[in-house]
C-alpha positions as CSV (number, residue, x, y, z in Angstrom):
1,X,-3.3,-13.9,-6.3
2,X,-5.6,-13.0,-9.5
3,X,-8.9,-11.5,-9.8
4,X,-11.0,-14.1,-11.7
5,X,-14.7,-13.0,-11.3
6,X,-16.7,-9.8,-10.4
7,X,-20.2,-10.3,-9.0
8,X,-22.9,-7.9,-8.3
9,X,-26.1,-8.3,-6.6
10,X,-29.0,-5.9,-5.7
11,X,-29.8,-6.0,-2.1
12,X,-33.1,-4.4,0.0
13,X,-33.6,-1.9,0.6
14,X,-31.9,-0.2,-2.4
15,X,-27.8,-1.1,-2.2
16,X,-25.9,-2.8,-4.9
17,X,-22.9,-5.1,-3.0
18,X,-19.9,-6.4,-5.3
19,X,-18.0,-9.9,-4.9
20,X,-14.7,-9.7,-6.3
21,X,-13.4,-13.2,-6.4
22,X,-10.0,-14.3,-6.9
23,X,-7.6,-17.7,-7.5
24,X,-6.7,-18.2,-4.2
25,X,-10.8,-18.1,-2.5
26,X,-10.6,-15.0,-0.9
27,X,-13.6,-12.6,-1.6
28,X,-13.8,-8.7,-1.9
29,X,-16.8,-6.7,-0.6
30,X,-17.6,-3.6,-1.9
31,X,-20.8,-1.5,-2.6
32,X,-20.8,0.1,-6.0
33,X,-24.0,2.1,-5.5
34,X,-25.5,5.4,-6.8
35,X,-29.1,5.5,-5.1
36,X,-32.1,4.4,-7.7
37,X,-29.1,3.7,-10.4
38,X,-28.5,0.2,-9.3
39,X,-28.8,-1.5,-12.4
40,X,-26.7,1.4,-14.2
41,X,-23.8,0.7,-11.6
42,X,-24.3,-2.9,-11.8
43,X,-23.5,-3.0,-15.9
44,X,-20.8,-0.1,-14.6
45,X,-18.9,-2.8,-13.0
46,X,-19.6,-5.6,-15.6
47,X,-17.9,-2.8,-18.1
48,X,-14.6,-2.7,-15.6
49,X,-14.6,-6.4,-15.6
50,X,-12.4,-7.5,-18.4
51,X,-9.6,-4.8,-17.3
52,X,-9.8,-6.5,-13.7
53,X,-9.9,-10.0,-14.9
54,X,-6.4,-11.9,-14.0
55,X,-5.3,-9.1,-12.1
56,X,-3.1,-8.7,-8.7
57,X,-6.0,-7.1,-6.8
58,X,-3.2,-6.0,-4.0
59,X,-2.6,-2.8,-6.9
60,X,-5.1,-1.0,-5.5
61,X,-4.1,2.6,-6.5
62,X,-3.0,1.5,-10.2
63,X,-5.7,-0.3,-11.0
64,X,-7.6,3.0,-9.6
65,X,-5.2,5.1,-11.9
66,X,-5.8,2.0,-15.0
67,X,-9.7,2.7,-14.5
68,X,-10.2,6.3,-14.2
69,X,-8.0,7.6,-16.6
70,X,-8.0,5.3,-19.2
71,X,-11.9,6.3,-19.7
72,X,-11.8,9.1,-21.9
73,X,-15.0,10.4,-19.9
74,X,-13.8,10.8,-16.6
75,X,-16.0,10.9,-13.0
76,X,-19.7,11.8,-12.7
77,X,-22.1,10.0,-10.6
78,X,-22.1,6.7,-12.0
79,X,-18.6,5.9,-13.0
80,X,-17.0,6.6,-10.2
81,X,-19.9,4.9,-7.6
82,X,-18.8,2.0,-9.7
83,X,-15.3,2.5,-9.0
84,X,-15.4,3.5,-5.5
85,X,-17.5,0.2,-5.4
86,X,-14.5,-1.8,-7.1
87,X,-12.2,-0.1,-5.2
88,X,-12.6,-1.2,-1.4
89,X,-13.1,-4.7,-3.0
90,X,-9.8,-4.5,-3.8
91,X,-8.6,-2.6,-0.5
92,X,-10.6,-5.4,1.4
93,X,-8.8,-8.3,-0.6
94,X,-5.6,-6.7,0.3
95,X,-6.0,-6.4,4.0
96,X,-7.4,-9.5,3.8
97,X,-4.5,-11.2,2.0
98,X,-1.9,-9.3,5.0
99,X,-4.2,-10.4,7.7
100,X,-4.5,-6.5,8.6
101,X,-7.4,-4.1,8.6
102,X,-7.6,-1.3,5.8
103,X,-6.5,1.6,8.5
104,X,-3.3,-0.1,9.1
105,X,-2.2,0.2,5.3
106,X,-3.3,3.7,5.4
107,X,-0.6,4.4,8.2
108,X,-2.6,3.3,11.1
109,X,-5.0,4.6,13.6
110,X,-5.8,8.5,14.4
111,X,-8.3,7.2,17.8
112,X,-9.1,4.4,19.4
113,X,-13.1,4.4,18.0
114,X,-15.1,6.0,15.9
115,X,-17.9,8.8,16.9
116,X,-21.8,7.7,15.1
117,X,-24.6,10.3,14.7
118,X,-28.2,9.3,14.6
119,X,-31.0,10.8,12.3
120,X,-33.6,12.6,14.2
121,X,-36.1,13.4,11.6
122,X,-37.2,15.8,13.0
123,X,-38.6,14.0,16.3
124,X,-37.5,15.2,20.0
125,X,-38.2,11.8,21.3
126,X,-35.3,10.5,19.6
127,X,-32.8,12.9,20.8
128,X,-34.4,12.2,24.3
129,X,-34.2,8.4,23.9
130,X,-30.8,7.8,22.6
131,X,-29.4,10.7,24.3
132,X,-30.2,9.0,27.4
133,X,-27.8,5.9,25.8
134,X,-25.1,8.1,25.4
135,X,-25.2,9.1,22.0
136,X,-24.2,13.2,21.4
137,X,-24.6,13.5,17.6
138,X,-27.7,13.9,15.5
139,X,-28.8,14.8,12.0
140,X,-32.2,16.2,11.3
141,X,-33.9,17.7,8.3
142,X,-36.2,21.1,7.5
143,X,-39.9,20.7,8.7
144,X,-42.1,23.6,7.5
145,X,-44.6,21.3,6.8
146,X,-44.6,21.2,3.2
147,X,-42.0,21.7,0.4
148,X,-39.9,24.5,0.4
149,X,-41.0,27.1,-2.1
150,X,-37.9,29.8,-3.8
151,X,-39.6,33.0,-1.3
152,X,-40.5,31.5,1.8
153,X,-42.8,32.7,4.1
154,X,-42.7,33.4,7.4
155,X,-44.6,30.9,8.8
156,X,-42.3,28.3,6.9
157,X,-39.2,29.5,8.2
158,X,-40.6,29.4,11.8
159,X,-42.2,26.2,11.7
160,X,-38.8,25.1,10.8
161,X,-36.9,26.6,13.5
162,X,-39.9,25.6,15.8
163,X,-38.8,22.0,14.9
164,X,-35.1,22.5,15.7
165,X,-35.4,24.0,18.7
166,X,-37.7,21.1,19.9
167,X,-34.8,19.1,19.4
168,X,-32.6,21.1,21.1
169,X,-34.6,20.9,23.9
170,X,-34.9,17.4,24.1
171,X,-30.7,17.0,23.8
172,X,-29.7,20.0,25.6
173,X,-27.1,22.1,25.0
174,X,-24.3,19.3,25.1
175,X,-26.1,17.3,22.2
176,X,-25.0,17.9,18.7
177,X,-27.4,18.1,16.2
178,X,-26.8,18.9,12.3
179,X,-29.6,20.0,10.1
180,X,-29.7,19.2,6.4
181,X,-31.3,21.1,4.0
182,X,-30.8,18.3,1.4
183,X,-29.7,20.7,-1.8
184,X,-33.6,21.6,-1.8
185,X,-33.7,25.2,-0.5
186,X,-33.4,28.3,-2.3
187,X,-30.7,30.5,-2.0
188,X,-33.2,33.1,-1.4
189,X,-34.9,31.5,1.4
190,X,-31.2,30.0,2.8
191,X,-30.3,32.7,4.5
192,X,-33.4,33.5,6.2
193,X,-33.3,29.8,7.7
194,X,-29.8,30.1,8.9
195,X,-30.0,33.0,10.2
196,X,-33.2,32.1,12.4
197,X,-31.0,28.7,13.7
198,X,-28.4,30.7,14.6
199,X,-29.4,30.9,17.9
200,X,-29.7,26.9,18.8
201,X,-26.2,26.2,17.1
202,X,-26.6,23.1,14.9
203,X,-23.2,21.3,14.4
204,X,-23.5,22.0,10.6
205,X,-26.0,23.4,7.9
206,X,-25.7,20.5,5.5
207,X,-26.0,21.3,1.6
208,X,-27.7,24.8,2.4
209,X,-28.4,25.0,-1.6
210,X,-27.5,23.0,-4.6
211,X,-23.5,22.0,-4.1
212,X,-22.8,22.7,-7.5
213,X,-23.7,26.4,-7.1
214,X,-20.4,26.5,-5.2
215,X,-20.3,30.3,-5.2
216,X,-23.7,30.8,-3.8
217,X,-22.0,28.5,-0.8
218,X,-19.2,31.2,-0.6
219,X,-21.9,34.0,0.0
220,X,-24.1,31.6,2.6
221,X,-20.5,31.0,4.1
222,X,-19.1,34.2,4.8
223,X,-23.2,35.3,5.9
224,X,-22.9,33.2,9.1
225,X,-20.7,31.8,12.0
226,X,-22.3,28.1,11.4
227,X,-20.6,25.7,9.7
228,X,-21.0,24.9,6.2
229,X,-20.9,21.4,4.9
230,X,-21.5,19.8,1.8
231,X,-19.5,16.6,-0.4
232,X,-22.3,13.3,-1.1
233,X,-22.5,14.6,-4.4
234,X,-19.3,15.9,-5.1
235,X,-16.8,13.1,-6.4
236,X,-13.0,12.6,-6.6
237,X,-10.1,15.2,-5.5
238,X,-10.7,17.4,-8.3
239,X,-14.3,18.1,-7.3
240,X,-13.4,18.9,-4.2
241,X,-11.0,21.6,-5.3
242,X,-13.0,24.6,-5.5
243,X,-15.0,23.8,-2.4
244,X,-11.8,24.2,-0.3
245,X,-10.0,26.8,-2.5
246,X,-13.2,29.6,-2.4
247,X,-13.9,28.1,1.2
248,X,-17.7,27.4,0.4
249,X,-17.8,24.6,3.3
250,X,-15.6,24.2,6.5
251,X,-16.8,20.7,6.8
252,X,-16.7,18.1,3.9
253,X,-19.2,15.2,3.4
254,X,-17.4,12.8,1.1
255,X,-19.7,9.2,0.2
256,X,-16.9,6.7,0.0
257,X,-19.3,4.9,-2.2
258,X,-19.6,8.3,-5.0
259,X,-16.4,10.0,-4.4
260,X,-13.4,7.3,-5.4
261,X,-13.0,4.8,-2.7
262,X,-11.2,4.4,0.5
263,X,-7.9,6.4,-0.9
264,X,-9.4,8.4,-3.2
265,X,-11.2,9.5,0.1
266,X,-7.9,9.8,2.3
267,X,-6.5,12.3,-0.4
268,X,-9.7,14.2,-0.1
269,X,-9.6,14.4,3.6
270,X,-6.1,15.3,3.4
271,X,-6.5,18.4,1.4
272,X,-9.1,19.1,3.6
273,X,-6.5,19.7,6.2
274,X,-5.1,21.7,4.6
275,X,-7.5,24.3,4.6
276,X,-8.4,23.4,8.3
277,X,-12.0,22.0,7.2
278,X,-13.2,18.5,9.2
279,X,-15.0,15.6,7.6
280,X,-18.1,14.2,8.1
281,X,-18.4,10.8,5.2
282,X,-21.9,10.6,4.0
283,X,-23.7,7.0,3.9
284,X,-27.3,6.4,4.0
285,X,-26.3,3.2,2.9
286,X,-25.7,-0.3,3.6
287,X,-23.4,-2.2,5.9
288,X,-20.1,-2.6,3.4
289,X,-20.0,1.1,3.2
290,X,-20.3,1.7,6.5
291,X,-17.4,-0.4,7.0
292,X,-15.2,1.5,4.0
293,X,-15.9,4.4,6.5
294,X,-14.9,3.5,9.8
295,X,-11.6,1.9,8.3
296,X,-11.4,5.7,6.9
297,X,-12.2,7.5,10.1
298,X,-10.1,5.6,11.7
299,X,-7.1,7.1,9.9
300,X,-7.9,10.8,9.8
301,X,-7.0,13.0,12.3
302,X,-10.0,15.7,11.1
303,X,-13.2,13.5,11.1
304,X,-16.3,14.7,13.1
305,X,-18.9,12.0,13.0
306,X,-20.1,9.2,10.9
307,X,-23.0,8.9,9.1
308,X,-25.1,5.4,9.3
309,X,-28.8,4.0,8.6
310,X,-27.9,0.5,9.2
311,X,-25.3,-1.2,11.7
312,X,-26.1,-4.5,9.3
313,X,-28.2,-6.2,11.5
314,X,-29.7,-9.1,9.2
315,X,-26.3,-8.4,6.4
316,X,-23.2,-9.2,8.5
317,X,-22.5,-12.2,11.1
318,X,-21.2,-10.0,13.8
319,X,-22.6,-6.5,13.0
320,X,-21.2,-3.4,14.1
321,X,-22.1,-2.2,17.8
322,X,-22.5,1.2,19.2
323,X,-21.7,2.1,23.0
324,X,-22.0,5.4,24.2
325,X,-22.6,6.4,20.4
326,X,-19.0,5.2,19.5
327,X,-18.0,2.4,17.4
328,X,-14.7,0.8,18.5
329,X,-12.3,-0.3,15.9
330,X,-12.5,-3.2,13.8
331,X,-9.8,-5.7,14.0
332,X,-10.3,-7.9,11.1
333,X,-8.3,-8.2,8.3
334,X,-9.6,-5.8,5.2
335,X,-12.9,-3.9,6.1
336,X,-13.3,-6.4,8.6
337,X,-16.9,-7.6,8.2
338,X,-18.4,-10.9,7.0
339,X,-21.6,-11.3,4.7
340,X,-23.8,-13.8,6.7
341,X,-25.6,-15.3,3.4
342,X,-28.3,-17.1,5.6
343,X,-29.5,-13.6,6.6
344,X,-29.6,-12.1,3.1
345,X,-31.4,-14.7,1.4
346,X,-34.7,-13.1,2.0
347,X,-33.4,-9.2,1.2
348,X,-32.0,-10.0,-2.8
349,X,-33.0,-8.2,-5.0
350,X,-35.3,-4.6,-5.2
351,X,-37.0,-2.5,-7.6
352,X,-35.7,0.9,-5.4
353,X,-36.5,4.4,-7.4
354,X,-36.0,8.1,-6.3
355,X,-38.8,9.4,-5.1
356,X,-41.1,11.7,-7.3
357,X,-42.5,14.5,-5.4
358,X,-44.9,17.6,-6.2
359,X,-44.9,20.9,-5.2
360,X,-49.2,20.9,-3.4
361,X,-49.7,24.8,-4.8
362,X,-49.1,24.1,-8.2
363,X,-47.9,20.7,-9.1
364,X,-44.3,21.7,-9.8
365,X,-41.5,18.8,-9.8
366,X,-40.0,19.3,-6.1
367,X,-36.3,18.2,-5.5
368,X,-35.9,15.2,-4.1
């Protein structure tokens, strides 16, 4: 089997999904996406092209190797969305060339199906209504009713907390909920909100400051008995190094769309391990990545939840299903999903941008 063609395509609401084709009429998925640089990662994957071309796709980890390091600029955002993107195409035209799923080349199952959280943002009634359907994981954000400035009042921080423990309420004290403070709060104003949540016990304080200030993670770290997390912008094994090594997060949040791929992903996970830290895969994205993760939960025996804003209702012909907030395993060959092309028709193409938000004091740029 050779590769012969690699076809992108941008797709609502903002995703970028990959074709790679081959010789023998099997087909790829993969979604080489950085969010609001889908064209970028789009002529990303057109550059990777002429290596790929006439290729065994089955040599997943060489053509990994043949990519990344044969690019005398390594990493970064956009290079390796690309490849992580390009790389559970070819995981996906492997399995699918075996007849197995992904997770059995990765040395099998760990469980039996995979836990989902939902977003809360920042609404009770959500916890209430799908808490009632047997889901036990959330995610929420900060909601001190405007953007965070660096000293933060009081008033912020307990609007904030107020907010939380609203949620808590609403899920009770068996619920799960994980709060994110996005990479937008001050270290100077960090502390002060995790020490006020303290007593409601979120599941994780998500990217409590910016993750490259990984030292300023170390300080937050040791500060509290909450867990740490942090990962959707970090990317590739050596990225995640110093996280682990200074302990700056107990729980990692790698994007198998950003970081390398499916076993890129796997290493990550397994150094993880190592220093008895869990992980959590980031994906506000769309269906193919979701997929990429479960076949990755599915093999690790520290994963805590999974991440999801879209089950692909509308993208795939049989999309996933949640019962009791679990996912069971997929059985299909490769990352065991199916485009239905019917359904996408009406959802090619978008004009998706980060959005550009000002601070209401003074008109400073406010992180997105």
């Amino acid at each position: 089997m050779k590769i012969t063609r690699l076809e992108t395509f941008l797709v609502k609401p903002r995703w970028l999904f990959l074709k790679i084709h081959t010789d023998e009429g099997l087909v790829g998925l993969g979604e080489p996406i950085l969010e609001g640089r889908a064209l970028t990662c789009a002529q990303a994957v057109e550059e990777l092209a002429p290596y790929l071309i006439g290729q065994d796709p089955t040599k997943v980890v060489h053509h990994w190797q043949a990519m990344y390091r044969h690019a005398f600029y390594r990493g970064g955002p956009i290079l390796t969305s690309a490849l992580s993107g390009v790389e559970q195409a070819l995981w996906d035209l492997t399995g699918k060339a075996l007849g197995v799923p992904v997770y059995k080349l990765l040395g099998g199952p760990t469980r039996e199906r995979i836990r989902m959280y939902k977003h809360a943002s920042g609404n009770p009634e959500i916890v209430k209504e799908f808490s009632a359907q047997g889901w036990n994981a959330f995610k929420t954000g900060i909601f001190g009713g405007r953007p965070a400035r660096i000293i933060e009042t009081k008033g912020f921080v307990d609007r904030a907390v107020e907010n939380f423990a609203a949620l808590r309420e609403a899920g009770g004290p068996e619920v799960d909920i994980a709060i994110d403070f996005h990479g937008s709060i001050s270290p100077q104003t960090a502390k002060l909100l995790i020490k006020a949540l303290e007593p409601y016990q979120p599941m994780f304080i998500e990217e409590p400051v910016q993750c490259q200030n990984v030292d300023a993670m170390v300080d937050i770290a040791r500060g509290t008995h909450l867990p740490i997390a942090t990962g959707e912008r970090i990317f590739t094994k050596w990225g995640f190094r110093e996280i682990l090594e200074k302990r700056a997060a107990s729980i990692i949040q790698p994007d198998l769309c950003h970081a390398g791929g499916i076993h890129e992903t796997h290493i990550i996970a397994g150094m993880a391990e190592a220093y008895y830290a869990a992980v959590a895969p980031h994906n506000p994205l769309g269906p193919i990545s979701l997929a990429a993760c479960i076949q990755l939960d599915a093999t690790i025996p520290n994963f805590v939840a999974q991440e999801h804003v879209s089950l692909g209702e509308g993208y795939l012909k049989h999309p996933f299903v949640v019962k009791d907030g679990f996912v069971d395993l997929p059985t299909g060959p490769g990352l065991g999903i199916e485009l239905d092309e019917e359904a996408l028709a009406d959802k090619i193409g978008h004009d998706w941008t980060n959005p550009m938000s000002y601070h209401p004091d003074d008109n400073s740029v406010v992180d997105w």
